[in-house]
KEVEXVO-412623 format. One record per residue (C-alpha): y, x, z; residue in one letter. Coordinates in steps of 0.25 Angstrom, whole numbers, padded with zeros to 4 digits, always signed. Example, Ala and Ser with C-alpha at 12.3 -4.5 7.8 and 13.67 -1.06 7.14 Angstrom:
<nodes>
-0018+0049+0031A
-0004+0055+0029S
</nodes>
This chain:
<nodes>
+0048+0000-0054X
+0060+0006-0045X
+0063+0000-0032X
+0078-0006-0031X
+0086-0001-0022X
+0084-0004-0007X
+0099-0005-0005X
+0099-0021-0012X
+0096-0031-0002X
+0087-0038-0013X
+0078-0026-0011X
+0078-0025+0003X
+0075-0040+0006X
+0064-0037-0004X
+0058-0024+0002X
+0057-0030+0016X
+0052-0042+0012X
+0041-0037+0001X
+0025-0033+0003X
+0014-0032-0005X
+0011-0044-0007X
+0023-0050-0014X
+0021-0054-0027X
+0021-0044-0039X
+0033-0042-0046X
+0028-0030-0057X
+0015-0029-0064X
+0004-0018-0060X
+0003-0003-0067X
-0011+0004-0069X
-0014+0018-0076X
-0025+0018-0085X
-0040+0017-0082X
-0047+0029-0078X
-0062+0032-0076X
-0068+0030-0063X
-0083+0032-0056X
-0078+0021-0047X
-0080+0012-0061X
-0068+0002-0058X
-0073-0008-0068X
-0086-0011-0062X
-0090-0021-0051X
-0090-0017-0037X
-0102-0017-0028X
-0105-0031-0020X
-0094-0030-0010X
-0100-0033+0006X
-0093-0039+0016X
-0095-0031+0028X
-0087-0037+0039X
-0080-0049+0041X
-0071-0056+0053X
-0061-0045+0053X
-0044-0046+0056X
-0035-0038+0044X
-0045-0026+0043X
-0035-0014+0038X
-0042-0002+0038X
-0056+0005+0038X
-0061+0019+0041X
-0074+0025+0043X
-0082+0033+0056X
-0090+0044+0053X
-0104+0033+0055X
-0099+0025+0042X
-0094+0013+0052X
-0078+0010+0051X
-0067+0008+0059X
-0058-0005+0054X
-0044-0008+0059X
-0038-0022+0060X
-0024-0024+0056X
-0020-0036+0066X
-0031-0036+0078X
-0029-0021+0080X
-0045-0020+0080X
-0051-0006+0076X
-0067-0011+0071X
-0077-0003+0068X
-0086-0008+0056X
-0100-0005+0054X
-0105-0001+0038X
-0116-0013+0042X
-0101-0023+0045X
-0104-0025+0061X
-0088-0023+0066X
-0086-0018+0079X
-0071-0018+0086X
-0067-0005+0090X
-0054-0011+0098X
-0040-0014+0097X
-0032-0003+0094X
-0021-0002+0106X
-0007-0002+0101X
-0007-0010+0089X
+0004-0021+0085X
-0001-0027+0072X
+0009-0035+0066X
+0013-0039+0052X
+0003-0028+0042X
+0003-0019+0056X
-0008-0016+0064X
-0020-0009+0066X
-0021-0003+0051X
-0026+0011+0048X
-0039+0018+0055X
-0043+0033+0050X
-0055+0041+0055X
-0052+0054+0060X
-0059+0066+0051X
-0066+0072+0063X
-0070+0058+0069X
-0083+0063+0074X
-0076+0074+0085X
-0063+0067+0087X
-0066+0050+0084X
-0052+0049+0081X
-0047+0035+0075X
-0033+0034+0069X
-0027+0020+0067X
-0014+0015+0061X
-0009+0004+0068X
+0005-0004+0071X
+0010-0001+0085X
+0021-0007+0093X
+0032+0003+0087X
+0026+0008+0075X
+0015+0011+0066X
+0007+0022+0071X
-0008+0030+0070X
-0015+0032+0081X
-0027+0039+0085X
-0037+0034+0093X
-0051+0039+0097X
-0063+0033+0093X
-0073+0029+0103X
-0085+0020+0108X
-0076+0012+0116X
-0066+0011+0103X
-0054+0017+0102X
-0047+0029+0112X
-0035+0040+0115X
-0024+0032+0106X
-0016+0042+0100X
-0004+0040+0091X
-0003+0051+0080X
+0009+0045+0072X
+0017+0036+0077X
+0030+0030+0070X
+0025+0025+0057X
+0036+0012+0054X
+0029-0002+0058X
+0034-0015+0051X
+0028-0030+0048X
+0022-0024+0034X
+0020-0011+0027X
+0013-0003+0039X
+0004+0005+0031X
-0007+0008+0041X
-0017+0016+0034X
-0025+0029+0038X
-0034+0040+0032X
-0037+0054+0034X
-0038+0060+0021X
-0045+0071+0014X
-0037+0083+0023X
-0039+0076+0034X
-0026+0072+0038X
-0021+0057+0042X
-0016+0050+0031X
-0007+0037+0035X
+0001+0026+0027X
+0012+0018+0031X
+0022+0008+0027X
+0037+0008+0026X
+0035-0007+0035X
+0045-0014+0026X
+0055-0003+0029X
+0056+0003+0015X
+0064+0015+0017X
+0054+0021+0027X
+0047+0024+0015X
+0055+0036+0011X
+0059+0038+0024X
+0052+0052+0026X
+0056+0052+0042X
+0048+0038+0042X
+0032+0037+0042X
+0035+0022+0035X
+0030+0022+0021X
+0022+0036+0021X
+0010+0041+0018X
+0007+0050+0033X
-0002+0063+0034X
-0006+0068+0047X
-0015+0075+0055X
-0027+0070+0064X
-0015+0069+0076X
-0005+0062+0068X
+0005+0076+0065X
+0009+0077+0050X
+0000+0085+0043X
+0001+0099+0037X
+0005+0098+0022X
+0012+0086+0023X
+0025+0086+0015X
+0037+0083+0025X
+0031+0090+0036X
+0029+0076+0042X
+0018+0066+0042X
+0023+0059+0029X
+0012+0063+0016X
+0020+0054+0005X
+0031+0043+0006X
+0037+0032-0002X
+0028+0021+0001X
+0027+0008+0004X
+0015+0002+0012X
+0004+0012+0009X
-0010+0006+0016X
-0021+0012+0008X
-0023+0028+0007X
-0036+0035+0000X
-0040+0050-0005X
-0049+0052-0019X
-0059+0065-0018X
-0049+0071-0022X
-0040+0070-0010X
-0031+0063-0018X
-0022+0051-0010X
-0018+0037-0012X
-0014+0026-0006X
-0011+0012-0008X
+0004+0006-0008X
+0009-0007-0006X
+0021-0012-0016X
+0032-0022-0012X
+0031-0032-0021X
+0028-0026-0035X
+0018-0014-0034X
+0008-0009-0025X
+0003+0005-0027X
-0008+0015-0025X
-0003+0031-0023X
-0008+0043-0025X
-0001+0051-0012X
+0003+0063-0013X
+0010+0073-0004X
+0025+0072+0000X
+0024+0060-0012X
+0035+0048-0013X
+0030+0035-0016X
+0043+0029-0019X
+0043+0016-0009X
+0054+0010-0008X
+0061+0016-0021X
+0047+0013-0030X
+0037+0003-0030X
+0026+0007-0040X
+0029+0019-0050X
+0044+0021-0049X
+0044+0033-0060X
+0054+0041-0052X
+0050+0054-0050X
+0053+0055-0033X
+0040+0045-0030X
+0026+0046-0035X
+0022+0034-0042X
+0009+0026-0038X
-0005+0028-0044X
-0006+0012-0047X
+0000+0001-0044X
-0003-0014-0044X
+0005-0026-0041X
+0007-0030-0026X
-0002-0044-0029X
-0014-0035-0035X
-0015-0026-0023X
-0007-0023-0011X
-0014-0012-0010X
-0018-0008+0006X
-0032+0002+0008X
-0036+0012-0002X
-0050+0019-0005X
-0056+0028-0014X
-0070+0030-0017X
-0078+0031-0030X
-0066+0037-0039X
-0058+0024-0036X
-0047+0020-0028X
-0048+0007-0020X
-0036-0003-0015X
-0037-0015-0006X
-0028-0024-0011X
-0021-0036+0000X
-0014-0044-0009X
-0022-0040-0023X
-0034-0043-0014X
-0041-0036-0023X
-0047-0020-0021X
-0041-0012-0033X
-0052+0000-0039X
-0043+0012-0046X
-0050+0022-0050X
-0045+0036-0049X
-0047+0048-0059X
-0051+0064-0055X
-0033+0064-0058X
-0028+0055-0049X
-0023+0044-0058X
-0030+0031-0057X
-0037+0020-0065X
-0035+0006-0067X
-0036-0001-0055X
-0047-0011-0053X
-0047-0024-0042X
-0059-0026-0035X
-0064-0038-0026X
-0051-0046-0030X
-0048-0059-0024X
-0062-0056-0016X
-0059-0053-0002X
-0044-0055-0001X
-0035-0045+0004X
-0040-0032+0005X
-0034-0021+0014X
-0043-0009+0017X
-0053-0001+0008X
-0060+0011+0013X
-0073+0021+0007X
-0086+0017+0016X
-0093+0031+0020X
-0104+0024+0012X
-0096+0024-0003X
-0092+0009+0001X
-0079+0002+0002X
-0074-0004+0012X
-0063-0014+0010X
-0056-0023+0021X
-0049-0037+0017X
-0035-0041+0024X
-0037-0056+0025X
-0032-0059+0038X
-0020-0051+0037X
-0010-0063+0034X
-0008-0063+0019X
-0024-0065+0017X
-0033-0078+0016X
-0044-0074+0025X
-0058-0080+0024X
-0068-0082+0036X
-0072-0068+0034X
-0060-0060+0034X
-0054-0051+0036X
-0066-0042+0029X
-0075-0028+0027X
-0079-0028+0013X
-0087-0016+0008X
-0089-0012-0007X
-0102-0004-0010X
-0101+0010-0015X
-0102+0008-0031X
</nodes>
C-alpha cells in the first residue's frame, strides 16, 4: 500500500487529478467485531425529515437552547434551525468566496457561549482559507475577527471543519488543496489537524510549538471525541482507500507517502479503512459507544463501534442508497443525530426536497 514516488510524472498527473470519488482500485480492510451497546446489527429508529429546501448544508452545531446553527457551503448563509425544523437565516456571512468544495463550511460554538456568544466559522475567502470569529446576536452575526488566517485554499481538498474538544481548545481540519506536499510541510497549515486557543494562538502542549496537533493527511472533514477524550477524524483517499483516524499528538498520517496502512513505522496507520466508492467519508459522530461517518460517494452513514481500548469493530452501513450523499452528522443535546445530505453540491441527484436535515431518534 506505499505510495510511488512523486517524483514520476504518472504520479503527479494522477495526484492532481484524483479525489474521492474516483473508482476503487483495492478492496476494504476491517478488524474484527467487537461488542457494542450502540448494538450495530439492529434497525435504526424511524428516521424524520426535519427540514427540507436547503443549498449544500455542510455543518451543524448546537446553542445552549438545543436550536442549531447550520452553514451553507455555496450561498454562504448561516441558518439557525429549530429542534421542531422551522429555519431561520441568520445572514450571509461577509467575506466568503465559495468556489469549487470552498465556502462557507465549519461553524463551532464557543464553550462560554452564554457570556461571550462567540461564533467561529471556517470559510473560503479571497486569498485563503481562514476561521473567523464572529459575535452572535439578535440582528445576526457581528465584530468579524479572523483568528487564523493562511490556511492553503484550492478547487478541492479544503477541509473546513471545526470543534472545540474536551480541553476546550479549537480543533480545525484542513486539506492539502491538491497540493500534496503541504501535507508534510510542517511550515504549511495544508493538510493538518490545527489546535488552538479560543483567539486563534496555538495552544499550550501542542507538539511543534505551533498551531499544527498532527500531520500527514489528506482531506480530513470529520473530527469527533469518545468519553474517553479520545480523537478521530475522517480521511478522504485518493483513489483507492478512505480512512478513519484515531489522532493523536504530534502524529504522522503518512499522506502523500501512505494511503491506507503503509506498515512503515514513521506514520500511524488508520483505524479502518473502506474503499473511496463505499464511503468518502466527510462529518463524524460519536454517541452510544459508536462511531458514525457520513459517507458522499458511499451514500450510506457507516456505524463502527468502538470498544473501552480504542480498537474498533466491523463497520455497519446505514441508511444506504436512502437519501443520497451524506455530508454532516452531529450528537442532538436530546441523544438524536443529526445528519445533513449534499445533493446539491454538483456530483449529487437532487430530489424536490433537498438538500436535507434528517434526524435519527436516540436508540
Amino acid at each position: 500500500m506505499r505510495r510511488r514516488s512523486l517524483l514520476t510524472a504518472t504520479a503527479a498527473v494522477l495526484l492532481l487529478a484524483g479525489c474521492s470519488d474516483s473508482p476503487p482500485t483495492g478492496g476494504p480492510t476491517t478488524p474484527p467485531p467487537l461488542p457494542s451497546t450502540s448494538s450495530p446489527g439492529q434497525r435504526l429508529p424511524q428516521v424524520r425529515v426535519l427540514a427540507t429546501g436547503l443549498a449544500v448544508p455542510w455543518a451543524v452545531a448546537f446553542l445552549p437552547d438545543g436550536d442549531a446553527l447550520v452553514t451553507e457551503r455555496d450561498s454562504a448563509r448561516l441558518l439557525r434551525v429549530t429542534q421542531g425544523g422551522r429555519v431561520t437565516p441568520v445572514g450571509r456571512v461577509p467575506g466568503v468566496e465559495p468556489g469549487g468544495e470552498g465556502g462557507l463550511m465549519g461553524v463551532a460554538i464557543s464553550p462560554s457561549y452564554p457570556q461571550d456568544r462567540y461564533v467561529y466559522l471556517y470559510f473560503t475567502a479571497a486569498s485563503d482559507n481562514r476561521v473567523v470569529r464572529f459575535r452572535h446576536t439578535d440582528g445576526g452575526l457581528e465584530n468579524a475577527t479572523p483568528i487564523v488566517t493562511g490556511i492553503p485554499k484550492g478547487g478541492n481538498h479544503n477541509g473546513g471543519r471545526l470543534a472545540f474538544g474536551p480541553d476546550k481548545m479549537l480543533y480545525i481540519a484542513t486539506g492539502e488543496v491538491g497540493d500534496v506536499r503541504l501535507a508534510q510541510d510542517r511550515d504549511s497549515l495544508g493538510g493538518k489537524i490545527l489546535r488552538v486557543t479560543a483567539e486563534g494562538r496555538p495552544a499550550p502542549g501542542n507538539p511543534f510549538g505551533t498551531r499544527i496537533w498532527s500531520y500527514g493527511h489528506r482531506n480530513v472533514q470529520g473530527l469527533a471525541w469518545d468519553e474517553r477524550g479520545r480523537l478521530y477524524a475522517t480521511e478522504f483517499g485518493q483513489d483507492r482507500l478512505d480512512e478513519i483516524n484515531q489522532i493523536t499528538k504530534g502524529a504522522n498520517y503518512g499522506w502523500p507517502e501512505v494511503e491506507g496502512s503503509g506498515g512503515d513505522d514513521r506514520f500511524t496507520d488508520p483505524l479502518l479503512t473502506w474503499t473511496t466508492d463505499e464511503a468518502s467519508p466527510s462529518g463524524l459522530a460519536y454517541t452510544s459507544g459508536s462511531l458514525w461517518a457520513a459517507g458522499l460517494r458511499g451514500r450510506r452513514l457507516w456505524q463502527v463501534p468502538v470498544g473501552a481500548d480504542g480498537r474498533v469493530g466491523r463497520s455497519v452501513a446505514r441508511l444506504e442508497d436512502q437519501y443520497g450523499r451524506l455530508r454532516a452528522v452531529v450528537p442532538a443535546p436530546d441523544g438524536s443525530l443529526w445528519v445533513t445530505t449534499s445533493n446539491k453540491d454538483g456530483r449529487g441527484d437532487p430530489t424536490a426536497d433537498d438538500d436535507r436535515i434528517l434526524v435519527i431518534p436516540p436508540h
